[in-house]
N, C-alpha and C positions, 0 to 999 in steps of 0.2 A: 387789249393785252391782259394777259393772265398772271397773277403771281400765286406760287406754288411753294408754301411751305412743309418742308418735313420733319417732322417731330418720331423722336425713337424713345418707344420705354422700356429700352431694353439699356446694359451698360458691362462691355467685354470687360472692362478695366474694372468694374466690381467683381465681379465671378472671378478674373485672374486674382484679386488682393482675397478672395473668400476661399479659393477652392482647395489650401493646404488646410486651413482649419476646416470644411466639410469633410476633405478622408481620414484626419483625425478623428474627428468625430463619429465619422461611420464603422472606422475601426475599432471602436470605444463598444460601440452599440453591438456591433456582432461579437467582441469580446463578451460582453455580457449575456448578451442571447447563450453563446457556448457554456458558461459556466456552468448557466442554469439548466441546460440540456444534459451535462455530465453529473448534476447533480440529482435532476429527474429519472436518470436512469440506475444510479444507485438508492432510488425509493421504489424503482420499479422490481426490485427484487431478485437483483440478478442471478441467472442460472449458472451452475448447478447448483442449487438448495444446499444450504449447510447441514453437516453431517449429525449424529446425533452425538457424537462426541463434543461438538463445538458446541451446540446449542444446549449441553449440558454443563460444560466449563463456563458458558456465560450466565446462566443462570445462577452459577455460585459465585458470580465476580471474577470468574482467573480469566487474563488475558492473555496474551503470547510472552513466550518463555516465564508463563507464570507467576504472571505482575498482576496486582491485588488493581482491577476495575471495580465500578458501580454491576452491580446484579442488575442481568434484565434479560426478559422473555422476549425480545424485540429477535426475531428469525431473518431479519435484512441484510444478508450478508455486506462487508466494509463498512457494517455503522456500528459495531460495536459501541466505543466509545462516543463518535460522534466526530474522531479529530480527523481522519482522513475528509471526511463531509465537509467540514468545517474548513478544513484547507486551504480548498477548492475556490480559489478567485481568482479574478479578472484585475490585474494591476493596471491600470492607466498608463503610470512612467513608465514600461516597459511595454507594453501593450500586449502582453502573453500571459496565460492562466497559470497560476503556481498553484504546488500543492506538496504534501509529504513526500518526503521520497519513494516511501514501500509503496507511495499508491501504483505508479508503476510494475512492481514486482508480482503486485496483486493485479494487476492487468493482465498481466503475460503468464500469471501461473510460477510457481515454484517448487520445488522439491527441499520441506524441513530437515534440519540440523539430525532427529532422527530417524532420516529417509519416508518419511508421510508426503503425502502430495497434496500440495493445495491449485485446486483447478485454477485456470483462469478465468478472469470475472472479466468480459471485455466491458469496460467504461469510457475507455479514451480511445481516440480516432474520430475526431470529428470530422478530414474529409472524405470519408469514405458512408458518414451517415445524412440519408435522406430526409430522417426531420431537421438537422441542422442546414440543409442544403434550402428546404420548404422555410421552413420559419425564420433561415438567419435571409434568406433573399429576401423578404417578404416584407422582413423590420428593415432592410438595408433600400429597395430599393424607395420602398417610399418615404423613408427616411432623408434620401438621398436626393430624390424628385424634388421635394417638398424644399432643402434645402436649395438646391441650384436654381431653383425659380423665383426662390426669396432674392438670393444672390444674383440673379441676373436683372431683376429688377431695376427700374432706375429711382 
C-alpha cells in the first residue's frame, strides 16, 4: 500500500485578503509614473517656442496680467515661475494628479483679455500617450507580478 501526501504552496485565501491593497497600490505607482511623465514633458520644451515678447517680459520679471516674478532666461515654456510644475502631483487619498487650474487652459490654448493668442502646450492626456502606456505597463506589470506571487505564497 501506498500513502500519498499533498502538500500546496500556494494559498487562494491569501491573495483574496492581499488583492485590494495590491490594486491600491498599483494604482499608487502608475499615479506617480503619470506625474512624472507630465512633468518630463514640460522640461521637454514644449512646442510652439515662446514668443519673443514673453521671453522678454520674463527676463524683466513681469508675469501675466503684469505681476512682479523672479527674472529668468529659462525659454521652457509653463515654467516660468516653477508653480504650475510644482503643482503637478500624484495624491494617494484621491488617487488622481492635481495641479493649477490655468494648467488646463494652458493645455488647450487660449485667446488673452487683449485678444493675443496663447497656443496650446499639449501636456496632459496621458491616455492617449505611448510613453505612459510603455513605462506605466512596464512599472505596473511587474510590479503587479511580483506582488501576486508574494501574495499567493503560502
Amino acid at each position: 500500500m501506498f500513502k500519498t501526501k499533498l502538500t500546496t504552496t500556494y494559498s487562494f485565501a491569501k491573495l483574496n485578503r492581499s488583492i485590494g491593497k495590491i490594486i491600491r497600490e498599483s494604482v499608487d505607482e502608475l499615479g506617480e509614473v503619470g506625474e512624472n511623465i507630465l512633468k518630463q514633458r514640460i522640461d521637454s520644451k514644449l512646442q510652439p517656442p515662446l514668443s519673443p515678447f514673453t521671453l522678454k517680459m520674463r527676463r524683466k520679471g513681469i508675469g501675466w496680467g503684469g505681476a512682479k516674478v523672479p527674472a529668468t532666461n529659462d525659454d521652457t515654456p509653463l515654467k516660468q515661475t516653477g508653480s504650475l510644475y510644482k503643482s503637478l502631483n500624484y495624491i494617494k487619498k484621491d488617487q488622481t494628479i492635481k495641479m493649477n487650474s490655468y494648467g488646463k487652459i494652458h493645455n488647450d490654448g487660449f485667446t488673452g483679455k487683449s485678444g493675443f493668442k496663447v497656443p496650446a502646450r499639449k501636456f496632459l492626456g496621458l491616455e492617449d500617450d505611448n510613453t505612459f502606456k510603455t513605462i506605466g505597463l512596464a512599472v505596473a506589470t511587474k510590479s503587479i507580478q511580483r506582488k501576486l506571487q508574494k501574495a499567493f505564497k503560502k
